[in-house]
C-alpha positions in Angstrom: 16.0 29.2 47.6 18.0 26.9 50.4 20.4 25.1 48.6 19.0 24.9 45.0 20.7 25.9 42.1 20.0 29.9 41.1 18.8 28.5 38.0 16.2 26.5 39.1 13.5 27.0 41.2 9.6 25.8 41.4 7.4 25.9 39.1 5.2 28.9 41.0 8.6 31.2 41.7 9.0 32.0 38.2 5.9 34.0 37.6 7.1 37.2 38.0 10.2 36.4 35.0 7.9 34.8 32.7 5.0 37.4 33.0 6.1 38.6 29.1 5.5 34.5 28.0 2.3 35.2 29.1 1.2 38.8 27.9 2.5 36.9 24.3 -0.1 34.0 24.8 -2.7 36.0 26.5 -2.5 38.2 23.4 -2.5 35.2 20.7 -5.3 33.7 22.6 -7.2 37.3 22.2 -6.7 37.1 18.3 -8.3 33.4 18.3 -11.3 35.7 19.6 -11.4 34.5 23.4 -11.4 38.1 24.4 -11.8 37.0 28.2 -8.7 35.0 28.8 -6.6 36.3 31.3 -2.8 35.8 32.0 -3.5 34.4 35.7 -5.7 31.7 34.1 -3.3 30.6 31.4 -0.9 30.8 33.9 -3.1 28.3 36.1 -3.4 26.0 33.2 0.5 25.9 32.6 0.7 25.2 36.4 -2.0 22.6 36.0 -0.7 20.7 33.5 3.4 20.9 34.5 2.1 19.2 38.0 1.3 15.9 35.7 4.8 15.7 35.7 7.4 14.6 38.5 9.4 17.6 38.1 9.8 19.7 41.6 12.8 21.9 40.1 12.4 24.3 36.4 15.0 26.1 34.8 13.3 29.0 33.2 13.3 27.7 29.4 11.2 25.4 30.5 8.8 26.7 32.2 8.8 29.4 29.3 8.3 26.3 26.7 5.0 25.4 28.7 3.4 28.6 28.0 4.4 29.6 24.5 4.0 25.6 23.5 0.4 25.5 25.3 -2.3 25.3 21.8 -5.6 27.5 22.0 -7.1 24.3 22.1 -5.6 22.7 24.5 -5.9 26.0 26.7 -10.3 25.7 26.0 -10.4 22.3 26.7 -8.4 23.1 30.3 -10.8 25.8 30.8 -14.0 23.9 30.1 -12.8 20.7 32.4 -12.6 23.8 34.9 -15.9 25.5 34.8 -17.3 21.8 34.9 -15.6 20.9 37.6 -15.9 24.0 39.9 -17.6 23.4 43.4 -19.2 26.8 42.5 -20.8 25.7 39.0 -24.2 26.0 40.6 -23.8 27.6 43.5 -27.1 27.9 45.7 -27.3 31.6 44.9 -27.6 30.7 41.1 -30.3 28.3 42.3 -32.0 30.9 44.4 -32.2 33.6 41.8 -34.0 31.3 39.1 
């Protein structure tokens, strides 16, 4: 952190402080019933979303507000853009197998 402030940093640094945010969310998104939701994917989304904006510097309440604020819904929809938009989504092994 050159000559940043100690209380902000970007967006990808905080990961390791706001790993509890997203046990929480991983764990509300479990009781929706998406039992296969991982914290690294929710934390892509956040990541994926927080880039819209202009912002290179977060303090760590906001980057906590991202993930607890971030709806099931809106977390499915990122997910389902994703798997459509993958290079892999038919990879020529899938092809071959069938």
């Amino acid at each position: 952190m050159s000559e940043k402030n100690s209380e902000t940093m970007v967006l990808e640094e905080w990961l390791p402080k706001v790993s509890p945010a997203l046990a929480s969310k991983k764990e509300e998104i479990h009781f929706m019933g998406y039992e296969s939701v991982t914290e690294e994917e929710i934390w892509n989304c956040v990541i994926s979303r927080a880039k819209k904006t202009k912002d290179d510097d977060w303090m760590i309440h906001q980057v906590v507000n991202q993930i607890l604020t971030l709806s099931t819904n809106d977390f499915m929809n990122w997910l389902t853009i994703q798997a459509v938009t993958d290079d892999n989504w038919y990879s020529f092994d899938t092809l071959k197998e069938n």
